[in-house]
C-alpha positions as CSV (number, residue, x, y, z in Angstrom):
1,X,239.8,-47.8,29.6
2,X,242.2,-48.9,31.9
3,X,246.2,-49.1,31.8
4,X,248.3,-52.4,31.4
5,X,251.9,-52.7,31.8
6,X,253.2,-55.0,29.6
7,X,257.0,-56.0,29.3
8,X,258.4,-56.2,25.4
9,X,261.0,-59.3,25.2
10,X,263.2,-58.4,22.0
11,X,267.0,-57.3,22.3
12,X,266.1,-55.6,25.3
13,X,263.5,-55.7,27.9
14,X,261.0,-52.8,27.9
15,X,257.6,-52.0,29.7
16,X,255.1,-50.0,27.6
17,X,251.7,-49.0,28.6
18,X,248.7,-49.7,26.4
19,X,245.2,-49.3,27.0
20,X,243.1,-52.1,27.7
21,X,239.1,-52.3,27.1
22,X,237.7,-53.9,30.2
23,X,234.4,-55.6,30.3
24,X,232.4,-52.1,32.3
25,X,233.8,-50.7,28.7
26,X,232.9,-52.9,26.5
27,X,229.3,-52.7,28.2
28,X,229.3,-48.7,28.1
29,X,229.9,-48.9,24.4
30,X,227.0,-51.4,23.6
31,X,224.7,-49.2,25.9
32,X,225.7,-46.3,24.1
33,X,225.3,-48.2,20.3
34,X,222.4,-50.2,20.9
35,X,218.8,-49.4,19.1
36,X,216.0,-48.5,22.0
37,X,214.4,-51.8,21.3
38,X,218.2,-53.6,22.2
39,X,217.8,-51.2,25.5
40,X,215.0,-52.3,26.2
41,X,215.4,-55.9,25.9
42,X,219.1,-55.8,27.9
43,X,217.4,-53.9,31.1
44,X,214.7,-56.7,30.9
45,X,217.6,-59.2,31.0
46,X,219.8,-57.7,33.4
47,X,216.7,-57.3,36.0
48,X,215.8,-61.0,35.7
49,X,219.4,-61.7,36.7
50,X,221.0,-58.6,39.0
51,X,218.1,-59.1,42.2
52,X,219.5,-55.7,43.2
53,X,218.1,-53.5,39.9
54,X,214.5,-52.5,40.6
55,X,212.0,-50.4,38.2
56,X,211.2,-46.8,39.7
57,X,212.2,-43.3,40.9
58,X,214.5,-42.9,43.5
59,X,212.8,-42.3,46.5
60,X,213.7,-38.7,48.4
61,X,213.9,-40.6,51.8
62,X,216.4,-43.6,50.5
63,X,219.2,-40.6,49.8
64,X,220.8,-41.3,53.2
65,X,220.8,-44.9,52.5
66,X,223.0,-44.7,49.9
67,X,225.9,-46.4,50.1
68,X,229.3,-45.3,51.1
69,X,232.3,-46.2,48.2
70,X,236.0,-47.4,48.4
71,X,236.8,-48.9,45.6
72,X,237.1,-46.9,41.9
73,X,236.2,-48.7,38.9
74,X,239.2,-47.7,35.9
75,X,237.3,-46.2,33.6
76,X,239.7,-43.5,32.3
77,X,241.3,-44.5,28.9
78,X,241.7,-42.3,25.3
79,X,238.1,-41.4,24.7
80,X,238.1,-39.0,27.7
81,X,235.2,-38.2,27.5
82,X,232.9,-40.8,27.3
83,X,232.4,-43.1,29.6
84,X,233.9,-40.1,32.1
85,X,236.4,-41.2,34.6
86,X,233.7,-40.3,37.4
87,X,233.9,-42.2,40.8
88,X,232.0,-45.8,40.3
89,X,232.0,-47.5,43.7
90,X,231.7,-50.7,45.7
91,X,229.2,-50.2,48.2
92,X,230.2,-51.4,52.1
93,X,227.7,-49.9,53.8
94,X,226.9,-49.9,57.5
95,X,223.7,-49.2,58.0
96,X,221.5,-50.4,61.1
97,X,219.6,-53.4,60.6
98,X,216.0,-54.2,60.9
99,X,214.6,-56.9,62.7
100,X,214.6,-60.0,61.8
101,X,217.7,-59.4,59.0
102,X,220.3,-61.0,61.2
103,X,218.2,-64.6,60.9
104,X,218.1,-64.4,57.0
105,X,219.8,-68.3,55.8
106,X,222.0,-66.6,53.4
107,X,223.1,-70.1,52.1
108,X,219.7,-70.1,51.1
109,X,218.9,-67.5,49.6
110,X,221.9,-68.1,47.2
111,X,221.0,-71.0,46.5
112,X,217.6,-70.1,45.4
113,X,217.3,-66.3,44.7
114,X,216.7,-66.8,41.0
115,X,213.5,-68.8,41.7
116,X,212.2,-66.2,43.6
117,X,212.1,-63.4,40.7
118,X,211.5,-65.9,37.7
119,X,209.1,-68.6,39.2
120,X,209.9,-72.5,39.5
121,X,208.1,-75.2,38.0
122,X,205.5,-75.4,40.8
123,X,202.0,-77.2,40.8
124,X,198.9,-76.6,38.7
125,X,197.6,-73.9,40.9
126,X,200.3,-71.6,40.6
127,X,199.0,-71.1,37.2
128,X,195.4,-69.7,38.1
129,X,193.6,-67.2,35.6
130,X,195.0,-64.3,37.3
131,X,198.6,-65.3,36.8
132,X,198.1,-66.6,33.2
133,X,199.4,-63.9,30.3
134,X,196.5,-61.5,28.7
135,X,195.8,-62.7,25.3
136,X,197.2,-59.2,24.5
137,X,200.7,-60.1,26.3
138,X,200.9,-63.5,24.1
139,X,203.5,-63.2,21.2
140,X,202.9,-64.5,17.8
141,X,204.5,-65.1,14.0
142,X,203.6,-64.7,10.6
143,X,204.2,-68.3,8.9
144,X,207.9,-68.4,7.0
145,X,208.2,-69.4,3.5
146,X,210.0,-72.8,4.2
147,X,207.0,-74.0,7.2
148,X,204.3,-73.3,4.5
149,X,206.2,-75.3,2.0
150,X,207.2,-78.2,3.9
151,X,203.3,-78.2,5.3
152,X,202.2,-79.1,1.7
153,X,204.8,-81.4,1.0
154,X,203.5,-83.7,3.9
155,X,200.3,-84.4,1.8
156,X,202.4,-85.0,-1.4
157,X,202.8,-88.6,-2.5
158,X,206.4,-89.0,-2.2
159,X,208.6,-92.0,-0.9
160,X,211.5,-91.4,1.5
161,X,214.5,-90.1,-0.8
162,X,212.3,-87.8,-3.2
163,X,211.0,-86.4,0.9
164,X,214.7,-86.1,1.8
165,X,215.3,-84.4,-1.5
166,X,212.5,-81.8,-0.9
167,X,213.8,-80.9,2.0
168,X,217.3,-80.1,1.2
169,X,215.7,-78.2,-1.8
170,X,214.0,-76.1,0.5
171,X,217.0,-75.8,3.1
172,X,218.7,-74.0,0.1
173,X,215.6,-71.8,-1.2
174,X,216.4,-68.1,-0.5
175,X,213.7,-65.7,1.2
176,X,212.2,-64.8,-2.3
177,X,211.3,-68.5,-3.3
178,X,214.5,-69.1,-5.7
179,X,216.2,-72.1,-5.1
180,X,220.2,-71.2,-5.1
181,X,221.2,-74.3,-5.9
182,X,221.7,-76.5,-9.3
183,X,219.7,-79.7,-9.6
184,X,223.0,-81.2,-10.4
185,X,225.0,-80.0,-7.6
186,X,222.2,-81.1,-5.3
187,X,222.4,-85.0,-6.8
188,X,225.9,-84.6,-6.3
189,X,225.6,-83.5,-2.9
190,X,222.8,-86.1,-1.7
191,X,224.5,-88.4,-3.3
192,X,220.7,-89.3,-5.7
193,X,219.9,-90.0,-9.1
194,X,219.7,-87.0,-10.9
195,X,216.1,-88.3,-11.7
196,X,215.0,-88.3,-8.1
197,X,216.2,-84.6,-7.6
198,X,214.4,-83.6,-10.9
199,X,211.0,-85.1,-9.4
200,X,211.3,-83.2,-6.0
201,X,211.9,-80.2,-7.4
202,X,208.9,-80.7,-9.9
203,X,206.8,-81.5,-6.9
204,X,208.2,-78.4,-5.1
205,X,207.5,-76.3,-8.5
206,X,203.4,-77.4,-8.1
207,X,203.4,-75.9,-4.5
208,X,201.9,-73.0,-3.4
209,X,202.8,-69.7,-4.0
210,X,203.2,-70.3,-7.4
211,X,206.8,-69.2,-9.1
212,X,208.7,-70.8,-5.9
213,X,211.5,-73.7,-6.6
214,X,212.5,-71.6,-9.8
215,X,216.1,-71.2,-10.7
216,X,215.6,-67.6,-12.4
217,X,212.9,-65.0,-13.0
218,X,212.1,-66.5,-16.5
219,X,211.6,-70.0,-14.4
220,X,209.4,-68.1,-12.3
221,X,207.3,-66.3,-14.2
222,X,206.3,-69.4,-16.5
223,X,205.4,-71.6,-13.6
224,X,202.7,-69.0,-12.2
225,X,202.0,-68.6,-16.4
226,X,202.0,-72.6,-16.3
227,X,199.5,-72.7,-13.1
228,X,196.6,-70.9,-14.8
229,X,196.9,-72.4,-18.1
230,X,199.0,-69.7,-20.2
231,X,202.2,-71.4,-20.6
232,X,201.5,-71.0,-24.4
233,X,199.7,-68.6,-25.1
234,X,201.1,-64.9,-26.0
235,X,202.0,-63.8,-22.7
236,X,204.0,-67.0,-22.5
237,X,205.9,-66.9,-25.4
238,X,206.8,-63.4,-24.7
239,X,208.2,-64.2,-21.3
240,X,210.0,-67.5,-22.8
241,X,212.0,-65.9,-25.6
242,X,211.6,-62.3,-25.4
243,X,212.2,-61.4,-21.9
244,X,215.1,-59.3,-22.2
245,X,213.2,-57.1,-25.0
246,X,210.3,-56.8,-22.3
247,X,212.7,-55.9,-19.8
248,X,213.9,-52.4,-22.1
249,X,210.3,-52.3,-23.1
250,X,210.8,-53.0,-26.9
251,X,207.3,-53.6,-27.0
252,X,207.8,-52.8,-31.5
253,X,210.6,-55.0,-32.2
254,X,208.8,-58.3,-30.3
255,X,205.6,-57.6,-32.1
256,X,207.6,-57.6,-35.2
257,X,209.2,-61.4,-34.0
258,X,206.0,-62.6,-33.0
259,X,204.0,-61.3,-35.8
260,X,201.5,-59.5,-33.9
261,X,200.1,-56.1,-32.9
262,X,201.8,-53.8,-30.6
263,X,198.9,-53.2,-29.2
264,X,198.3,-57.1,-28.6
265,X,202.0,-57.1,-26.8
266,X,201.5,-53.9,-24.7
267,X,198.3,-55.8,-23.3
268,X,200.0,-58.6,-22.6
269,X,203.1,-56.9,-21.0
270,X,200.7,-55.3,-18.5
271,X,199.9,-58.8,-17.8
272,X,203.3,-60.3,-17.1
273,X,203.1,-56.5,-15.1
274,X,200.9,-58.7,-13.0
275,X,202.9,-61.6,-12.4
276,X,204.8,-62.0,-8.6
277,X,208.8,-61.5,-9.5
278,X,209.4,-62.4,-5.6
279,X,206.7,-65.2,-5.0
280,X,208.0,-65.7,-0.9
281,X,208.2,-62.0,-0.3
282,X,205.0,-62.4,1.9
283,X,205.9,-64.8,4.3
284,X,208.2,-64.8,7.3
285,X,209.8,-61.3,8.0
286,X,207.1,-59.5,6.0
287,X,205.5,-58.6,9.9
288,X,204.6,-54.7,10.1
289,X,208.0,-53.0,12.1
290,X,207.7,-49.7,13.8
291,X,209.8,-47.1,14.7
292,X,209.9,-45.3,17.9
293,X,212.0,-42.1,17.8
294,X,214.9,-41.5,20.7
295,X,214.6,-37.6,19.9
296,X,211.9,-35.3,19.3
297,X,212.7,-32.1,18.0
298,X,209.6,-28.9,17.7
299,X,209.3,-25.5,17.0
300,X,209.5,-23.5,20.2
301,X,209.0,-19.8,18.6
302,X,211.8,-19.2,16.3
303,X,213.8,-21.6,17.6
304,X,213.7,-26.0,18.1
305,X,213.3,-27.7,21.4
306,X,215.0,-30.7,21.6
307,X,213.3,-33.5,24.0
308,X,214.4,-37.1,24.5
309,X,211.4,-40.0,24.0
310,X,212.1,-41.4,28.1
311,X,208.9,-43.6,27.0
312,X,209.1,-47.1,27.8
313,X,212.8,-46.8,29.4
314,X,212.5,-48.4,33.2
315,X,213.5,-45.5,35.8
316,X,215.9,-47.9,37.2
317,X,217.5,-47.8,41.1
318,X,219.6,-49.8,43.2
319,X,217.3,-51.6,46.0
320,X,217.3,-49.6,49.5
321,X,216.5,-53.7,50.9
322,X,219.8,-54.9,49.8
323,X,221.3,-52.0,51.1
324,X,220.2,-52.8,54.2
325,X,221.2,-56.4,54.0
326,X,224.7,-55.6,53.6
327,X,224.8,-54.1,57.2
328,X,223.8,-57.5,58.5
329,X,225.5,-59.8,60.2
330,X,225.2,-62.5,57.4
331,X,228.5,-64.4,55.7
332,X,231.1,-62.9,53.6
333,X,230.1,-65.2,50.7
334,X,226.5,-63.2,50.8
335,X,228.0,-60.0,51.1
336,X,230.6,-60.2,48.6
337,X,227.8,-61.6,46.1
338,X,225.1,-58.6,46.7
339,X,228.7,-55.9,46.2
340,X,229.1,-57.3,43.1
341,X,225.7,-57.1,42.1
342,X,225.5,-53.4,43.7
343,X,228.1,-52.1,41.4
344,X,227.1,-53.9,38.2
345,X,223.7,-52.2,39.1
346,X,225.1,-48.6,39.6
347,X,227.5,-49.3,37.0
348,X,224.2,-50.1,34.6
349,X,222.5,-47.0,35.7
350,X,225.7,-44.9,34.8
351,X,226.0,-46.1,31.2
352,X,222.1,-45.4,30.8
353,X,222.1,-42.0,32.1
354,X,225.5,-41.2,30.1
355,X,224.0,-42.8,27.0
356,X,220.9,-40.5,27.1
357,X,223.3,-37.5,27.9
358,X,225.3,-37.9,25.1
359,X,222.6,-38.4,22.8
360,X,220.8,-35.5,23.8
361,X,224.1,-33.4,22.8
362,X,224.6,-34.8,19.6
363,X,220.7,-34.8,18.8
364,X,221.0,-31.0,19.6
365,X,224.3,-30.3,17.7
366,X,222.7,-31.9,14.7
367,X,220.0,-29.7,15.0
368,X,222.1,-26.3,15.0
369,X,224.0,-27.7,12.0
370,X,221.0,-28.8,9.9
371,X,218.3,-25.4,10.8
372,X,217.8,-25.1,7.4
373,X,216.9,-28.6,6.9
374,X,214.0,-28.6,9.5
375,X,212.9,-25.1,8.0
376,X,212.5,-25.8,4.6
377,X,212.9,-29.9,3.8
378,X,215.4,-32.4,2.3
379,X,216.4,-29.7,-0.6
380,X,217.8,-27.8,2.4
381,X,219.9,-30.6,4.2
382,X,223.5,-29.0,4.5
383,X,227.0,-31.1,4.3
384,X,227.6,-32.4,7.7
385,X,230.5,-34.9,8.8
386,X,230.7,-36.6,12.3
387,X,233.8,-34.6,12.9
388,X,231.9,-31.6,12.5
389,X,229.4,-32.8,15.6
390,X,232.5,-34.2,17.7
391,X,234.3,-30.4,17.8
392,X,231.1,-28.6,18.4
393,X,230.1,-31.3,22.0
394,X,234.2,-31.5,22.4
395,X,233.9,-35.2,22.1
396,X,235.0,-38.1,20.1
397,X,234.2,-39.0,16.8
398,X,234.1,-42.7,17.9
399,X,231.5,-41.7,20.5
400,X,229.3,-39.3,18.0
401,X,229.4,-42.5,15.7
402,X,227.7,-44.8,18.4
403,X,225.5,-42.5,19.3
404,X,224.4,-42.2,16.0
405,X,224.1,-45.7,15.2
406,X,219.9,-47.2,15.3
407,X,218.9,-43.8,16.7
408,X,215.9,-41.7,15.0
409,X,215.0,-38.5,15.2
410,X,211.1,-37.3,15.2
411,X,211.7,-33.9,13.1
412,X,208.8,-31.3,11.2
413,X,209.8,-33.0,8.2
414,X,209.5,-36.7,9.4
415,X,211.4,-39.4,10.9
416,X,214.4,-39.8,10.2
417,X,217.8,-41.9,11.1
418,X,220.6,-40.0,12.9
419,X,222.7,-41.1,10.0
420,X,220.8,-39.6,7.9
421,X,221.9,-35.9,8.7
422,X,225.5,-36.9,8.3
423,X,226.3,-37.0,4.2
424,X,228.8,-36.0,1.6
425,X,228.9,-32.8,-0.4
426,X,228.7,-32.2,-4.2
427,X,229.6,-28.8,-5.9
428,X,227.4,-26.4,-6.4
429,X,227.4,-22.5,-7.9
430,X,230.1,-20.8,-6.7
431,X,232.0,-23.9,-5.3
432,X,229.5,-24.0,-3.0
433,X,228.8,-27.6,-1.2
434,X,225.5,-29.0,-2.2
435,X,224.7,-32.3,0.5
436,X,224.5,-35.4,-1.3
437,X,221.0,-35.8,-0.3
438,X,219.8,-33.2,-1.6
439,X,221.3,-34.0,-5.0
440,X,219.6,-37.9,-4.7
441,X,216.1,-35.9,-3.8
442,X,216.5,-34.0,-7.3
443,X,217.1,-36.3,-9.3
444,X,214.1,-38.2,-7.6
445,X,212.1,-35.5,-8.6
446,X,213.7,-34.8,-12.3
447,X,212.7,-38.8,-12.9
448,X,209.4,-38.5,-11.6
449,X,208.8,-35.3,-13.7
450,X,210.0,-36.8,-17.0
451,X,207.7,-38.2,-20.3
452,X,207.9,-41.4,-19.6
453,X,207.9,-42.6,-23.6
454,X,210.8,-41.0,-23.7
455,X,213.1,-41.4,-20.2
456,X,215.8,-38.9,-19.8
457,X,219.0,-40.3,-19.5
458,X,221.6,-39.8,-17.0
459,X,223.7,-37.4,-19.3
460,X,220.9,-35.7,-20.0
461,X,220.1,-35.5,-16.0
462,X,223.6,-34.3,-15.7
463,X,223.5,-31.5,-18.0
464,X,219.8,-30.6,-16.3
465,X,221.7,-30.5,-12.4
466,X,224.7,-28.6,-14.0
467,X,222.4,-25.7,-15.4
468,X,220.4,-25.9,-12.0
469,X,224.5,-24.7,-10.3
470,X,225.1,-28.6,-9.4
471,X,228.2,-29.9,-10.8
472,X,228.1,-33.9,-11.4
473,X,229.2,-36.3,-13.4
474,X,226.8,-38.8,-15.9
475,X,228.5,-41.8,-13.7
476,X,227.6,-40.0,-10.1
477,X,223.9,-39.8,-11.7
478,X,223.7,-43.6,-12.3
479,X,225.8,-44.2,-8.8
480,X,222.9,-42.1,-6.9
481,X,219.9,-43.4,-9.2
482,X,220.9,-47.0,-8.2
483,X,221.5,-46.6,-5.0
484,X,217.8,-45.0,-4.8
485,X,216.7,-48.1,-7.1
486,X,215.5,-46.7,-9.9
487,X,215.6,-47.9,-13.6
488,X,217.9,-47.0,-16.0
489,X,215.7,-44.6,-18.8
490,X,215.5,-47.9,-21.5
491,X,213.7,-50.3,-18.5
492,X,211.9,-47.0,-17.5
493,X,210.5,-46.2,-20.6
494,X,206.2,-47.2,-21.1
495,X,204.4,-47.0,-24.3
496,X,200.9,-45.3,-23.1
């Protein structure tokens, strides 16, 4: 960061000196934050538009090309440490020119450099067979909720205010299929009859997937009922007026309303089991996402190696060609473009190289701190604060956090977020801190264990971690079962 002086009017006049984030900062700290997909995408965007960035090694005979520096970029501020307040350069060069250089129309070329790397219109040759995109390069979508709705609503029957209706029905439809909206507040907003609202949202209701348009999961779940015909038949009724005995599984007391075996309800609970609570789950964003890890971390004899994933990341260098350019003879206007472009390059490949630097450190003081953890699992996984990490690199905690943030690590026991090693502690035997994680994983495990006719509740899951040395309390229990969502023990509870 650099320093600004700014005078204080008041009383009295004062200068005080405050640090200022400049834009090479602000860029730094994105770098430094930003998933390896982000990467990624902003060195594809910043090598369509800097004509100085290039893709590969740095070649051993370009070294004496480089060029010379005069001018620092401020880059000292409170985090010391990172980005470091290392010499960042403009680049005025004098190097001897090749033939040819000095007739270059730099007016040109300004004008038209951009064309160059990302293609102009041009004519219907330009786009022969070996230009064209593989089939493989081609990007597609799944189909979102709202386009597969509103492509059955064009063969509906309806006139042109029940159409503009639908559509503002489904302009306020969440990603699960619920509309979030009253029919009222909709007439009100459109300014309809209430009766025109009510049709489109009938006519929404008959789409496919069944259950969408509904206002709540009772809604819902009779509209798939209604669709095959069981709107009134057991299953029904159960789901109309005895929903919230279904949902704590009093599977006795509604045979009881309903006059009916419990067996006869069980069997139909397993069918309601069937039904789709979240009809538009499987549209849109429900595309397959994978994870590439940053950090790979093995077992190199007794102890871990850890590598970063360089996969995929352009090797990128300034161009030795504009180097050259600059000793030409050319205009100032040219020259002072491709220095500006020169140092936002270098200044690119800094923040990159820093980035994976500091990432590597943290990757590897996470490792020291959590040994036990890659040894022997999740029931292992130690207390660890970002403070902890910032003293052992001697850095910030600001700059441990961003280097944390969308970053995962390929460990023995799975992949896993950065900010995942980093949790609270509980108390254990001997006032002994027990990660929070590993208190979550047990309880996990206690649920998964249990009869489930008869759930164990979360004072009884207390008093189990308590005699296991792991002090908590019944209201940490439900905090940490809900957060992993889990049922309470009455929605958990099955009749077999």
């Amino acid at each position: 960061m650099a320093l600004e002086t700014k005078i204080i009017q008041g009383t009295g006049l004062s200068q005080q000196l405050r640090p200022v984030i400049t834009p090479q900062m602000r860029q730094a700290f994105e770098i430094l934050q930003v998933s390896r997909a982000e990467l990624e995408q902003l060195v594809g965007e910043e090598m369509s538009e800097n004509p100085v960035l290039e893709e590969g090694a740095e070649a051993p005979e370009e070294e004496e090309d480089r060029p010379r520096s005069e001018e620092r970029l401020e880059v000292n501020g409170a985090d010391q440490e990172w980005p470091e307040g290392q010499a960042q350069r403009e680049t005025t060069t004098e190097v001897e020119p090749d033939n040819g250089l000095r007739d270059v129309d730099w007016q040109e070329y300004l004008e038209n450099w951009n064309n160059s790397w990302t293609g102009s219109s041009g004519t219907s040759a330009d786009y022969d067979d070996e230009r064209r995109p593989s089939l493989e390069a081609t990007l597609t979508r799944s189909e979102s909720l709202t386009e597969h709705l509103l492509e059955q609503l064009r063969l509906r029957d309806l006139d042109r205010e029940e159409r503009k209706v639908a559509s503002r029905l489904l302009g306020n439809m969440d990603e699960d299929g619920y509309l979030k909206l009253d029919v009222e507040e909709i007439a009100f907003r459109t300014g309809m009859d209430f009766e025109v609202v009510d049709k489109a949202l009938r006519c929404i209701q008959e789409l496919e997937p069944a259950g969408v348009g509904a206002r709540d999961l009772r809604e819902c779940l009779m509209l798939q009922l209604k669709a095959i015909g069981e709107e009134t038949s057991l299953v029904g009724n159960m789901v109309r007026d005895h929903l919230d005995l279904l949902e704590t599984r009093r599977f006795d007391k509604i045979a009881k309303e309903l006059a009916v075996p419990v067996e006869a309800v069980i069997e139909a609970a397993q069918d309601i089991a069937r039904l789709e609570p979240k009809p538009g789950r499987n549209y849109g964003d429900g595309d397959t996402r994978y994870i590439t890890p940053d950090v790979y971390v093995h077992r190199d004899g007794d102890e871990y190696a850890v590598t970063l994933n360089d996969e995929g990341l352009p090797r990128l260098r300034v161009s030795s060609y504009y180097r050259r350019l600059l000793g030409t003879d050319g205009g100032t206007e040219a020259k002072r473009f491709i220095n500006k472009k020169m140092r936002s390059a270098q200044w690119l490949i800094s923040c990159i190289q820093r980035r994976q630097q500091t990432l590597l450190m943290v990757a590897s003081s996470i490792v020291r701190f959590q040994r036990e953890f890659l040894d022997g699992g999740v029931d292992h996984l130690r207390p660890l604060v970002l403070k902890q990490v910032a003293d052992d690199i001697k850095m910030h905690e600001s700059t441990v956090s961003r280097a944390t943030a969308n970053k995962y690590m390929h460990t023995p026991q799975g992949i896993f977020e950065l900010k995942y090693f980093f949790t609270s502690s509980v108390k254990g035997a001997d006032d002994s801190d027990v990660s929070a994680e590993s208190v979550k994983n047990r309880i996990r495990m206690i649920i998964g264990d249990e009869d489930v006719r008869r759930p164990l509740s979360d004072q009884k899951i207390a008093k189990m971690l308590k005699g296991e040395g792991i002090d908590i309390a019944r209201r940490t229990v439900a905090k940490y079962r809900e957060m992993m969502q889990i049922l309470p023990s009455p929605k958990r509870r099955q009749v077999v």
